[in-house]
Structure formats: structure tokens, C-alpha cells
TORGU-38197 format. One line per field, with one value per residue (C-alpha): residue number from 0; residue in three letters; chain; z, x, y. Coordinates in steps of 0.05 Angstrom, whole numbers, plus 5000, padded with zeros to 4 digits. Layout:
<nodes>
vogu = (NUM ...);
loba = (Ala ...);
vextor = (A ...);
zz = (Z ...);
xx = (X ...);
yy = (Y ...);
</nodes>
This chain:
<nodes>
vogu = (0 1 2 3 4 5 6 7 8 9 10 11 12 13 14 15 16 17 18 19 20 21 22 23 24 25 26 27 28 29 30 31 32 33 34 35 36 37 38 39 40 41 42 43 44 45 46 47 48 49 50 51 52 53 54 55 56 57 58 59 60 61 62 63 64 65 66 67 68 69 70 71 72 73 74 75 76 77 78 79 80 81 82 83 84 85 86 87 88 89 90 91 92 93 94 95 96 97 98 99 100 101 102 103 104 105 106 107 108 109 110 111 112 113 114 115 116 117 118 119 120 121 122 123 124 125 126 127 128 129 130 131 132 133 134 135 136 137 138 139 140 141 142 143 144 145 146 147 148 149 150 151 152 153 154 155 156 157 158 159 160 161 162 163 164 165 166 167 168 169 170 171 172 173 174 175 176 177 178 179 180 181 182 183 184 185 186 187 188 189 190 191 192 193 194 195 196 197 198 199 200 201 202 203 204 205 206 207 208 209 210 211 212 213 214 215 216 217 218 219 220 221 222 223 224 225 226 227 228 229 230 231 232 233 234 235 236 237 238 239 240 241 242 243 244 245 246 247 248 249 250 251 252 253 254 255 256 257 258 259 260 261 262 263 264 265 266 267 268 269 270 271 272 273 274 275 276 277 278 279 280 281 282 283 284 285 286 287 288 289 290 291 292 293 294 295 296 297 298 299 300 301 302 303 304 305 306 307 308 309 310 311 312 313 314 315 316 317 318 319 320 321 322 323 324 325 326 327 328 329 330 331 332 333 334 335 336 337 338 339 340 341 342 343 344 345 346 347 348 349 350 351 352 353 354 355 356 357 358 359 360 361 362 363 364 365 366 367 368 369 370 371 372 373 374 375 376 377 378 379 380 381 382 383 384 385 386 387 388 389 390 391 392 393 394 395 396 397 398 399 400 401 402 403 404 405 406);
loba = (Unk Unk Unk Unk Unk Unk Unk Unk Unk Unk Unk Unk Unk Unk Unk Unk Unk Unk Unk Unk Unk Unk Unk Unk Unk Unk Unk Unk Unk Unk Unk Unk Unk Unk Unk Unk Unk Unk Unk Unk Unk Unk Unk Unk Unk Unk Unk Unk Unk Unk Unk Unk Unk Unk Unk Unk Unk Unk Unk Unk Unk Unk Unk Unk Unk Unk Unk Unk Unk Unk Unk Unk Unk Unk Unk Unk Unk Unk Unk Unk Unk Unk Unk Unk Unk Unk Unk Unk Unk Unk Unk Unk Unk Unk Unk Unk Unk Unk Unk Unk Unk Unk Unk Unk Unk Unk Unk Unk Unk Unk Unk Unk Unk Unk Unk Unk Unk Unk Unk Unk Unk Unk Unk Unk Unk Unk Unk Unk Unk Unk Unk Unk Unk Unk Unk Unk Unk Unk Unk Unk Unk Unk Unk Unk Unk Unk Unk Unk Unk Unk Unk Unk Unk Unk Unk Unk Unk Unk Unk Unk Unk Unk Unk Unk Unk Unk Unk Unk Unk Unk Unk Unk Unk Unk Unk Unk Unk Unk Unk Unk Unk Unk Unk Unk Unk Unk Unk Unk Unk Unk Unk Unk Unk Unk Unk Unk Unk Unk Unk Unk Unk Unk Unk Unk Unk Unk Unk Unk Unk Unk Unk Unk Unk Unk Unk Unk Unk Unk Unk Unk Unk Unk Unk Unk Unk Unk Unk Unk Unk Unk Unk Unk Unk Unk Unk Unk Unk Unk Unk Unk Unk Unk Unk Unk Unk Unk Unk Unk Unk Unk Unk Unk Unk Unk Unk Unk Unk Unk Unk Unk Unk Unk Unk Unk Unk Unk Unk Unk Unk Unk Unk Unk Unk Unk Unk Unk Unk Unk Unk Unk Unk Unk Unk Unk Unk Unk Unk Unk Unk Unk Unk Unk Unk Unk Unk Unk Unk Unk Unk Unk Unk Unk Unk Unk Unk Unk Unk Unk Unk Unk Unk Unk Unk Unk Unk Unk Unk Unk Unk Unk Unk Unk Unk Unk Unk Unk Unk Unk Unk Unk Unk Unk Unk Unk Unk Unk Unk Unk Unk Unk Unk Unk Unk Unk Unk Unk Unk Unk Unk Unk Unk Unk Unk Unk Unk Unk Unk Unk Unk Unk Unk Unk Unk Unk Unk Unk Unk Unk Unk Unk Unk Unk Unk Unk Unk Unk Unk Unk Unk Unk Unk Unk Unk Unk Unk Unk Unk Unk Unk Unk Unk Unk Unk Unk Unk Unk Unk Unk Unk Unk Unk Unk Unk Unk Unk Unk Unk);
vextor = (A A A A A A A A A A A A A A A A A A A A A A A A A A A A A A A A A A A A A A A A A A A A A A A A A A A A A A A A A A A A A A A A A A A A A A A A A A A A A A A A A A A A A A A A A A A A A A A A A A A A A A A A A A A A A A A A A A A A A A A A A A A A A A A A A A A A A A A A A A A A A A A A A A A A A A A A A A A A A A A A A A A A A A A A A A A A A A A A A A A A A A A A A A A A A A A A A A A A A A A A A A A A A A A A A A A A A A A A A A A A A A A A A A A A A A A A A A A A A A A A A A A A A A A A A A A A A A A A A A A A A A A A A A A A A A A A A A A A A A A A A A A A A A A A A A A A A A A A A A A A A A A A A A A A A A A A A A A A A A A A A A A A A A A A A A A A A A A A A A A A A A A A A A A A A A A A A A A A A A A A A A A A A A A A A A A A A A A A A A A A A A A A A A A A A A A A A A A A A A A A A A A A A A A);
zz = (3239 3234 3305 3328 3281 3316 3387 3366 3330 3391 3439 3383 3399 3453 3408 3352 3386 3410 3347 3309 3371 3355 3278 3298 3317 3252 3210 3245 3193 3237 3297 3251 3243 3294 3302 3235 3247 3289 3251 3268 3210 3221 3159 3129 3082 3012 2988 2938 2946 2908 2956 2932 2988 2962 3012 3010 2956 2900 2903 2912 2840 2813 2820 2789 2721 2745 2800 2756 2686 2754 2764 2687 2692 2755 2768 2807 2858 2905 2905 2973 2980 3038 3055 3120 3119 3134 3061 3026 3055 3036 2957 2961 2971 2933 2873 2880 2912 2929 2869 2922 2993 3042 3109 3139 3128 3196 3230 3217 3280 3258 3301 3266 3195 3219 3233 3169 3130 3162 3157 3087 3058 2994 2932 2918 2941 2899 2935 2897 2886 2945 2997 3030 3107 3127 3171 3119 3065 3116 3131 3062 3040 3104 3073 3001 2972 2921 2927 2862 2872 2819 2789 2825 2840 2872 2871 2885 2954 2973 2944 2986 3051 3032 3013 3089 3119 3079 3126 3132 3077 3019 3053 3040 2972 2957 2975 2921 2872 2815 2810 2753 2747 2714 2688 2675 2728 2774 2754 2761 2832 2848 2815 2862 2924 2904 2875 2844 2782 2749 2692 2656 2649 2655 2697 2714 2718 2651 2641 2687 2659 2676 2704 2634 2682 2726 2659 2625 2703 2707 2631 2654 2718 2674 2631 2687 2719 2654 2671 2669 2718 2754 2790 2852 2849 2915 2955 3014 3074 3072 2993 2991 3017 2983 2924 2939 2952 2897 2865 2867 2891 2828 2785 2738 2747 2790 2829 2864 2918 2923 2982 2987 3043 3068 3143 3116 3084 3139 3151 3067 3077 3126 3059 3017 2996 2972 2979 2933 2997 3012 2946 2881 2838 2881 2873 2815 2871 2904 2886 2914 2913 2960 2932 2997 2955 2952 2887 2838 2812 2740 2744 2779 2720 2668 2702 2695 2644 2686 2733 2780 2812 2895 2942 2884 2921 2987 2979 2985 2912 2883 2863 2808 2746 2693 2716 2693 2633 2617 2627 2583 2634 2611 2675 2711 2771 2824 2832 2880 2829 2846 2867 2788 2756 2698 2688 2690 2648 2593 2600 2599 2535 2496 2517 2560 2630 2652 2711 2753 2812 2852 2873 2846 2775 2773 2783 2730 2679 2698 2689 2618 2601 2623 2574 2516 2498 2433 2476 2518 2470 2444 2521 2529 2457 2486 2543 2515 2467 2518 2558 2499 2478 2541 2559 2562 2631 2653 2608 2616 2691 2676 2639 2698 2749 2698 2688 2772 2752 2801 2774);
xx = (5326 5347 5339 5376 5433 5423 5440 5493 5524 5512 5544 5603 5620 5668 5703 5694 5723 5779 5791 5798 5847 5886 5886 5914 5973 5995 5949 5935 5874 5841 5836 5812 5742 5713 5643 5630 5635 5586 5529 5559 5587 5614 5606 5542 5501 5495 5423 5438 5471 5492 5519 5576 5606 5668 5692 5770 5817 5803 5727 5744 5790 5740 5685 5724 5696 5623 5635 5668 5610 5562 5595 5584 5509 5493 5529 5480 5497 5546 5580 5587 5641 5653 5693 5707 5783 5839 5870 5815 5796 5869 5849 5783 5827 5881 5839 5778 5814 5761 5714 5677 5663 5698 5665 5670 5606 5580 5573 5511 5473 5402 5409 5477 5447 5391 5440 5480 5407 5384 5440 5469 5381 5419 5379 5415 5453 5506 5551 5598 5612 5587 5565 5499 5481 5418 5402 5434 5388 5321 5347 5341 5281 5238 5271 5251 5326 5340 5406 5438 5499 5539 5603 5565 5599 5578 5629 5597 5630 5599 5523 5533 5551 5492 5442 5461 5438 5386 5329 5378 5409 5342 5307 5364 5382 5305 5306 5363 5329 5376 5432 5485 5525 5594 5580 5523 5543 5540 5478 5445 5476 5445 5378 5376 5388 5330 5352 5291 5321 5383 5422 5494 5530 5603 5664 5676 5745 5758 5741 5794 5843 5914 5955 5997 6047 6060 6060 6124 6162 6144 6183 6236 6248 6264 6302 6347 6348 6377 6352 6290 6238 6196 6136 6098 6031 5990 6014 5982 6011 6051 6057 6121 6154 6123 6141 6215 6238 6227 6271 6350 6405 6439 6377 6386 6334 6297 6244 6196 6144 6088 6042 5967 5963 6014 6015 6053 6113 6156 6153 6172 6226 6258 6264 6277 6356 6316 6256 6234 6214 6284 6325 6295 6325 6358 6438 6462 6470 6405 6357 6290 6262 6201 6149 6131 6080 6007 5980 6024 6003 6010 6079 6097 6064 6098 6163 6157 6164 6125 6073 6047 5981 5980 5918 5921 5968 5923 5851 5834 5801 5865 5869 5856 5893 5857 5903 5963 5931 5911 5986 6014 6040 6038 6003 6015 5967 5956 5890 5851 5817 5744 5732 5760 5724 5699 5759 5809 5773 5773 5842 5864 5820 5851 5918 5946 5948 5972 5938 5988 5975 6019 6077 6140 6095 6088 6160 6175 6119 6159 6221 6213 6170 6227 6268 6213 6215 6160 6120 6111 6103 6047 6012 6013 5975 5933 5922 5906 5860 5815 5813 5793 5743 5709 5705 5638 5608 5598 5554 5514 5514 5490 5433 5409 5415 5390 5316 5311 5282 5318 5335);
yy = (3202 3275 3281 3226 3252 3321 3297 3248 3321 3350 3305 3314 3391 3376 3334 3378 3445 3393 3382 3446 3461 3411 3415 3488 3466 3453 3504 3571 3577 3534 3574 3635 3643 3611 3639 3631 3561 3562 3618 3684 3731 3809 3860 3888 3828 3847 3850 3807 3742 3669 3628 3573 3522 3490 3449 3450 3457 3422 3442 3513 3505 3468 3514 3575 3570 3566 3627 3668 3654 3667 3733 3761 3729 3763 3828 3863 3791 3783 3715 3684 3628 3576 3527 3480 3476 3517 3510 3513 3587 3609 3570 3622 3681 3662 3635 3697 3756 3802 3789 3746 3738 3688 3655 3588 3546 3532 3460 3425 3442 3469 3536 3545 3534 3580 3635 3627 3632 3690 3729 3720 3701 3674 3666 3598 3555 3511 3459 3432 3350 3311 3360 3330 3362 3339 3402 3448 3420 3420 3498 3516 3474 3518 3583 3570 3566 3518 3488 3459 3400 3427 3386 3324 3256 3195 3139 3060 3064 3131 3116 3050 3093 3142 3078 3052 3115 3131 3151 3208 3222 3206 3267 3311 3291 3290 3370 3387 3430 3397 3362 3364 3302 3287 3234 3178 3128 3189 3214 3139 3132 3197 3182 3122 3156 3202 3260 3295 3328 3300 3324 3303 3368 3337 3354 3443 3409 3409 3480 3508 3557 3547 3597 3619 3651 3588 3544 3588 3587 3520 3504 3562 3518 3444 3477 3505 3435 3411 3337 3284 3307 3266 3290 3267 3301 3318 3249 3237 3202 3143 3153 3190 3129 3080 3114 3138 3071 3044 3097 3076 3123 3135 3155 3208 3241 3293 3276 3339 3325 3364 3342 3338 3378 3435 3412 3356 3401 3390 3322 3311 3356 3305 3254 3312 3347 3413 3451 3499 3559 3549 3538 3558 3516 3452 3420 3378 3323 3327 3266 3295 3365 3381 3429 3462 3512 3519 3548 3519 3456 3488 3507 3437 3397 3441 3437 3354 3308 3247 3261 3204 3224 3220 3197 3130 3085 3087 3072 3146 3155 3199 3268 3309 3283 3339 3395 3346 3334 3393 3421 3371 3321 3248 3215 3150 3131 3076 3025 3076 3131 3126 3204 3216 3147 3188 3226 3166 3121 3182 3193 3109 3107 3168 3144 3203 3156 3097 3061 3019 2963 2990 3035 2999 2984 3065 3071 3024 3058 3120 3102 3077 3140 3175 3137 3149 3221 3197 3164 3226 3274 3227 3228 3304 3312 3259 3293 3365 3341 3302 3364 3404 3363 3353 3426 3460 3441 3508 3535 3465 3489 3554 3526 3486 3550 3595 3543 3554 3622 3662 3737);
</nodes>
């Protein structure tokens, strides 16, 4: 089956190449780094070397806990990061500076993976959440690196896509020297598919450190806006405007836009009075304020008093509500959450969310939040305290690498 997944990758490239052409267009990054894509790395190796793929954005925040308790652990390591998109390379040097090292993970063609083995030999391998490349996982199984799925999830609709191909997919999952789960249900979906060595370490999410500096602009900022602020966290497309009409003209409050993805800035700022590249703070008058920024969530969620969660409203899973949480922003979210189950369900049952059917029920949950200042303030302790509480998962990670036995 590997084969047959091989030449139907193969008979891809032309469209692939296309592809990353045309993504470029929007997002230089894609254009950059090329070769690596495809196996080929400039610069001396290190001897030593961990190897973490986060895939884009979120994963490369995610893992930032783990990498850096990986960094104190292993000094005498050096930690290798990759991604596959444009913004999430940026994240990596944004997030890691040049405490690690940055390459593009290469396409799943088995000479690529061969290349990318041989030149970086990494004593492990982690990949975080739901990362599973059949010729990636065969590459390291014939080099003797054990790869760990760290932060793992595996929503009902994904085990069913992976349970469908599973002459495929069983080998590769089969190969994973551990897995650590967020949660039960993900750890029994995994089990199923045939990972080997499960274990319930929770969510790295929750053990991300906000950015104390983007929290006290973020306050600075609503206090300067002197009015209600209403936030639209990492939409995707189509969201804005299902969202924004259900908001009247003569609202009094604010409401900010912040994109999933920053190709998409421009087309916002056509439904948008202000953006914050452009205009720091935006006009008494203006009614919507796009957050054109990457690497701010923490200063957007402090600067709101409402935040409704994007990629909900489409079935798309959402995003990341723990960040809001963890900021202090009470959090309203549509029917689609299935890539934060775990997370979701925690934060409807401690009170800090609301889950809505629907765009114009979100508004409405906003609006009388907005109108409910106790309500709030009773959310964002909510909020903190489920984050505190559920913190620990990286030393629970560390456990699990450490019982590999690598030195």
C-alpha cells in the first residue's frame, strides 16, 4: 500500500511545485527554502541532534514548553525544528530565535526522507498532534529513530479517515515509539489505530507562557479605546462575514479581527475602517479594527473584553481557545470544535466558554456578555483557574522521552 501511495505522491510533484508557486504569490515564505523541501540542507550538522516537526503555527506555539524543558534536559543537543508552511517557519523564528535550528520538513518521497535522515541522523524524532507520513515513519523505523507524537490528538472524524486507509496508515502509527495523548478519547482512538505505546500526558497547550509584555500593551491598548471590545479570534474564511453582519451599525462597541492566516489581511481590511500596521489605535467612529499582526494573540485577548473563537462557525474543528483563556478572555465559540474536543468540553464545564449554534447566537451571547461586566469577571477566573489546574503536560512529556533511553 505504501507503494501505491508512493507513485500516486509522485505523479503529485507537478502539482505540488505548482502549488507552492502559486501559494507564493501571496506568501513569499513559500518560495524560500525550496530544496529543503525536497532533502537538501546547507550549514554544517551538529553532532548532536533532537529533531521537533511542528507543522504550522499553532504546533510550533504549542510545542514551546516541551522544546524549551528539552533544551535544559539536553544541552550538549541541538534542537532541530520544522515546519511545512510559510507562517509557521516565521512562528519558529519568531517564537525560538536562534536557541534552535529552522528547516522545512521535506515532502514525503522516500529519497527525500532519506536525505533529511542522513544528513541531520537525529536521535529522536517528536511530531507534534497529528503528524503521520508513512515514508517518514518507514525512514526512521530502518534508521533506528524513535519518533514520539507528542501533544497527540485524534478527533472521531480523523481516526475514521485514518481507519479507511489503514493498510497505510496502521503501519505507520504501529512504528511510533510512544505516543502521548491529550486526552482519553484520544488516546483510545489512537490505541485503535494501533499505536503501540500510549500514554495520557494532557494538552503542552496549557503550559504556554504568555507574553507579559503583549498582556500589559494589550490592557494599555482597551484602556485607550475607552469602550467595550469585542474580539474575533483567528477567523478563517467566510467567518468574518458571517459574523459582522450580524453586528448592527450603531453598536457601541469595538470589534478587532484577527485572521487565521496573514495572506488573508488584505482582503479583511476591505470590511475593516482600521488596521492596527496602519493606525495604532483606530477612530472613535470606526466600527471594525483589523489585526493585521502575527505574534500577538496575547495582546489581542488582553486588549478584549469578549473573545469569539474563529475556524468554529465552518466545520474546520476551531482554533485554539487556551491562549484566550489563559489571558483572561471570557470565550464564546461556534458548533465546529473537534481539533480542541478536550479543551472545550473543560472550559464549558468550568464555566469560562460558551458554545453557540451559530454565528448570530454568538453575537447575541456577546452582546449580553458585553452588557454583564459580573458575568465576565466570573469567566476570566474561570478561565485562569482551568488553565492552572491543567498545567503540567510537559514534564509528563519529558517522562515519556526520558524512558526511550536516549542520552
Amino acid at each position: 500500500m505504501r507503494l501505491l501511495y508512493t507513485i500516486v505522491l509522485r505523479l503529485a510533484l507537478p502539482l505540488i511545485v505548482l502549488r507552492l508557486w502559486w501559494r507564493g504569490r501571496r506568501e513569499p515564505g513559500y518560495r524560500e527554502g525550496i530544496p529543503e523541501r525536497f532533502g537538501f540542507y546547507e550549514g554544517e550538522r551538529p553532532e548532536r541532534v533532537i529533531w521537533v516537526h511542528a507543522v504550522s503555527v499553532g504546533e510550533a506555539r504549542a510545542a514551546a514548553p516541551l522544546v524549551r524543558a528539552l533544551g535544559q534536559a539536553y544541552p550538549d543537543h541541538t534542537i532541530l525544528m520544522t515546519g511545512t508552511t510559510a507562517a509557521g517557519r516565521e512562528t519558529l523564528k519568531q517564537v525560538y530565535g536562534e536557541s534552535v535550528m529552522v528547516a522545512f520538513l521535506p515532502y514525503d518521497y522516500p529519497e527525500s526522507v532519506q536525505s533529511f535522515l542522513e544528513r541531520w541522523h537525529p536521535r529522536l524524532g517528536i511530531l507534534m498532534e497529528t503528524e503521520i507520513w508513512p515514508n517518514l515513519l518507514a525512514g526512521c523505523a530502518a534508521y533506528g529513530i524513535p519518533v514520539v507524537l507528542a501533544n497527540a490528538r485524534m478527533s472521531e472524524k480523523s481516526a475514521r479517515g485514518y481507519q479507511r486507509w489503514r493498510a497505510l496508515s496502521r503501519p505507520a502509527i504501529g512504528s511510533l515509539a510512544a505516543v502521548c495523548a491529550q486526552s482519553e478519547a484520544d488516546a483510545a482512538r489512537l490505541r485503535a489505530l494501533g499505536a503501540p505505546r500510549v500514554e495520557v500526558t494532557g494538552n503542552l497547550k496549557f503550559d504556554v507562557t504568555l507574553d507579559t509584555a503583549q498582556l500589559a500593551a494589550g490592557r494599555e491598548w482597551k484602556t485607550k479605546v475607552a469602550r467595550p471590545v469585542l474580539l474575533l479570534a483567528s477567523t478563517r474564511e467566510g467567518e468574518e462575514k458571517l459574523l459582522l453582519e450580524q453586528l448592527a451599525g450603531n453598536e457601541l462597541f469595538l470589534t478587532v479581527v484577527v485572521p487565521r492566516h496573514p495572506q488573508r489581511f488584505d482582503d479583511v481590511a476591505s470590511i475593516s475602517q482600521s488596521r492596527r500596521t496602519r493606525a495604532r489605535l483606530p477612530e472613535p467612529g470606526d466600527r471594525v479594527h483589523l489585526g493585521d499582526t502575527m505574534g500577538e494573540m496575547a495582546f489581542y485577548y488582553a486588549a478584549c473584553d469578549v473573545a469569539i473563537i474563529g475556524g468554529s462557525f465552518m466545520p474546520l474543528g476551531g482554533q485554539n481557545l487556551i491562549e484566550a483563556l489563559a489571558a483572561g478572555a471570557p470565550v464564546i465559540f461556534g458548533p465546529s470544535m473537534f481539533n480542541f474536543a478536550e479543551a472545550s468540553r473543560l472550559a464549558l464545564e468550568a464555566g469560562a466558554a460558551i458554545q453557540t449554534a451559530g454565528p448570530a447566537a454568538a453575537v447575541r451571547s456577546a452582546r449580553e456578555l458585553l452588557a454583564d461586566s459580573a458575568r465576565r469577571a466570573t469567566m476570566r477566573e474561570a478561565g485562569k483557574q482551568l488553565c492552572a489546574l491543567h498545567r503540567g503536560a510537559t514534564q509528563k512529556h519529558l517522562a515519556v522521552l526520558s524512558s526511550l533511553g536516549r542520552d
